[in-house]
Backbone as CSV, one residue per row, in Angstrom:
resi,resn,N_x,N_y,N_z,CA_x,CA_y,CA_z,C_x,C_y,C_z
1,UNK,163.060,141.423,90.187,161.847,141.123,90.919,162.118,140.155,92.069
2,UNK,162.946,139.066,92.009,163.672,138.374,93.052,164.604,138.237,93.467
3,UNK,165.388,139.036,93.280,166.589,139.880,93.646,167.149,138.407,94.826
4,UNK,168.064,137.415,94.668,168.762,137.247,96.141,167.275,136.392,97.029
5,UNK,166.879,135.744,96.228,165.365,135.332,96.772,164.886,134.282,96.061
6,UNK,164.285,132.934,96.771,163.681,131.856,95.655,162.105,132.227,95.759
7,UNK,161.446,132.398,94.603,159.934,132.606,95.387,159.542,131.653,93.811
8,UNK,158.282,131.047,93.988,157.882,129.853,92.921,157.276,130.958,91.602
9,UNK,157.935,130.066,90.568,157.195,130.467,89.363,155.699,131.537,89.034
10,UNK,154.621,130.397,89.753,153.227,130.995,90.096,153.455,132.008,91.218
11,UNK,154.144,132.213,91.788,153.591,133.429,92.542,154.591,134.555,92.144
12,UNK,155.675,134.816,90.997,156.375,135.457,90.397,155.371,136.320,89.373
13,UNK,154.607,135.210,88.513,153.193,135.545,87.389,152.142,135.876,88.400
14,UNK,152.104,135.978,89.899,150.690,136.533,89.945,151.303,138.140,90.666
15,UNK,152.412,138.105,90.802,153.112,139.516,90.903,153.685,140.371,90.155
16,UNK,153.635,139.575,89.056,153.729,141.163,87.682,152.965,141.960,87.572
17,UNK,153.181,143.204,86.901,152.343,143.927,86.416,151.009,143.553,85.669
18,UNK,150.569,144.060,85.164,149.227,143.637,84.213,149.663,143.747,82.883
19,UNK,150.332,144.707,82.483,150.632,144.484,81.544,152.169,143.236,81.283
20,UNK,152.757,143.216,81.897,153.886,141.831,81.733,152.854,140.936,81.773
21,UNK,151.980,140.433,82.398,150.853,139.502,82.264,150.713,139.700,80.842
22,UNK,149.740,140.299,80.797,149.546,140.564,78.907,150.668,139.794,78.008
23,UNK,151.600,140.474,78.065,152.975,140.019,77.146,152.862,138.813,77.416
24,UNK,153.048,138.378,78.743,153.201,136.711,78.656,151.852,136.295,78.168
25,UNK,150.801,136.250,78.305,149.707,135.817,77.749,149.894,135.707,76.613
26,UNK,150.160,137.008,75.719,150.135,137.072,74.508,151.593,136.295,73.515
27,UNK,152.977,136.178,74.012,153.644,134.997,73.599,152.968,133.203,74.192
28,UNK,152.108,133.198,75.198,152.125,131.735,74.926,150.784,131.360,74.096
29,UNK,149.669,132.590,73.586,148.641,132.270,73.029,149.168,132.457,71.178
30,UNK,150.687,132.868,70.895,150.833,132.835,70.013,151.406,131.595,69.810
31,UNK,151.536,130.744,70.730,151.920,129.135,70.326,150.311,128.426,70.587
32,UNK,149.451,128.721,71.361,147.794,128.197,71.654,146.783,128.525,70.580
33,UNK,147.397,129.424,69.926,146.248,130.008,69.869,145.639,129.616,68.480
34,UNK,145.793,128.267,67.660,145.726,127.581,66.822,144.358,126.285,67.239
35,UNK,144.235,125.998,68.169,143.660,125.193,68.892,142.615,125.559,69.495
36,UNK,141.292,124.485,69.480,140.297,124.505,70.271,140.113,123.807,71.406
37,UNK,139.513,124.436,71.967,139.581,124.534,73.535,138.401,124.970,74.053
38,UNK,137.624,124.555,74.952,136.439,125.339,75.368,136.678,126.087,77.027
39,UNK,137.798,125.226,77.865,137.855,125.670,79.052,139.477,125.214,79.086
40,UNK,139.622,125.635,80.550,141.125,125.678,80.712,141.484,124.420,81.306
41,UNK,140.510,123.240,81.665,140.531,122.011,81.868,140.646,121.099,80.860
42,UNK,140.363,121.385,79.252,140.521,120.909,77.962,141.321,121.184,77.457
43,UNK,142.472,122.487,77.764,143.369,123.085,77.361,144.684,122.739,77.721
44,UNK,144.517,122.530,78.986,145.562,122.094,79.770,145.508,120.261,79.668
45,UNK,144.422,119.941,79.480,144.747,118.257,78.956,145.152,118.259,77.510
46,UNK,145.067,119.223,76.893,145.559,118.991,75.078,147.181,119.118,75.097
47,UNK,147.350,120.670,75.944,149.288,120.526,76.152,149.676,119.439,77.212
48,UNK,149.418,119.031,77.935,149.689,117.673,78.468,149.992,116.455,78.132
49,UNK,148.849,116.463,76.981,148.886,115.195,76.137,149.744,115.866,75.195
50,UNK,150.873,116.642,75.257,151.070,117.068,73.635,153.191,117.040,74.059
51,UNK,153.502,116.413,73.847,154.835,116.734,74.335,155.483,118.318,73.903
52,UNK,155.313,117.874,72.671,155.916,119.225,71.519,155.114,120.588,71.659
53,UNK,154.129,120.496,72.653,153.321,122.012,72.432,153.725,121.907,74.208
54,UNK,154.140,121.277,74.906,154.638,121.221,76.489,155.796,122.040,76.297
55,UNK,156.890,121.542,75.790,158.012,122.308,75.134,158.297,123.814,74.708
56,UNK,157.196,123.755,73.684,156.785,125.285,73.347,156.447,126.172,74.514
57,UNK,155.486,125.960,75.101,154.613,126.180,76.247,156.215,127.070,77.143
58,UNK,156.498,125.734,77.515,157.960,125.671,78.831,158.696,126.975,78.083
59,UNK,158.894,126.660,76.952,160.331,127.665,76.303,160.159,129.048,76.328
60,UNK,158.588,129.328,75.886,157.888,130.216,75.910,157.777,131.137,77.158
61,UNK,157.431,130.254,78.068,157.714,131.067,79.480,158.892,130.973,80.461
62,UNK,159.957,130.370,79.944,161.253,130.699,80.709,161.674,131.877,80.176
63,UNK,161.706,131.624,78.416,162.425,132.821,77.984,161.783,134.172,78.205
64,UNK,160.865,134.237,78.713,159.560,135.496,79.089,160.568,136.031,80.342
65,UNK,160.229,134.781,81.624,160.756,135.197,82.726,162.917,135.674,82.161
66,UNK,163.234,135.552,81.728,164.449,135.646,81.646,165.013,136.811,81.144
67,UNK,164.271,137.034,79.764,164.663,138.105,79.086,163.912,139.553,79.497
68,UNK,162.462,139.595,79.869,161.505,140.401,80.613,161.897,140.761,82.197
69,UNK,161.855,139.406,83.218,162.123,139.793,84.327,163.587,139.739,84.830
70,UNK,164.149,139.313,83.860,165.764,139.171,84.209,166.015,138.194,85.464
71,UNK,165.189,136.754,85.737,165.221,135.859,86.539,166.076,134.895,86.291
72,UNK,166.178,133.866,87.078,166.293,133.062,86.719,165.869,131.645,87.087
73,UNK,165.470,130.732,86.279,164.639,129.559,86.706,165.944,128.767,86.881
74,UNK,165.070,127.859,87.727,166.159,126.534,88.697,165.078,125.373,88.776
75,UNK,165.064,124.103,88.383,164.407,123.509,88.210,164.547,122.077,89.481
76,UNK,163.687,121.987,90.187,163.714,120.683,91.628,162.506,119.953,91.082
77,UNK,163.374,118.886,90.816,162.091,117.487,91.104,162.319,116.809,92.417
C-alpha cells in the first residue's frame, strides 16, 4: 500500500478497504471491548489514562498494519 513512500499512520487507515477497516476495528475492540464508554472522548481518555490498555491498543495496530498491509511503522518524536 506504501510501496517506497512515507504517508502517516491515519491516512494509511482512512485508505483501506472497508473491510481491512473492519478487521482492524474488530482486533482492537477485542482488547476495548470489555469497557464502558459512552463516546469516543471517554474512550480515548480511559486508554490514555491506562498505560497497559495504550500498549495493547499500539501492539494491536502495528501488528494489523504489518502482518495485513505488509508495512512498516517508523516511529519520530
Amino acid at each position: 500500500m506504501t510501496t517506497g513512500q512515507f504517508k502517516p499512520l491515519p491516512q494509511i487507515i482512512m485508505e483501506m478497504t472497508t473491510e481491512q477497516q473492519q478487521r482492524l476495528y474488530e482486533d482492537i475492540m477485542a482488547i476495548l471491548g470489555s469497557l464502558n464508554w459512552t463516546d469516543v472522548a471517554q474512550l480515548t481518555a480511559i486508554v490514555m489514562g491506562n498505560a497497559s490498555l495504550q500498549q495493547q491498543v499500539t501492539a494491536a495496530l502495528l501488528n494489523y498494519v504489518h502482518k495485513e498491509l505488509q508495512a512498516e511503522v517508523h516511529y519520530v518524536d
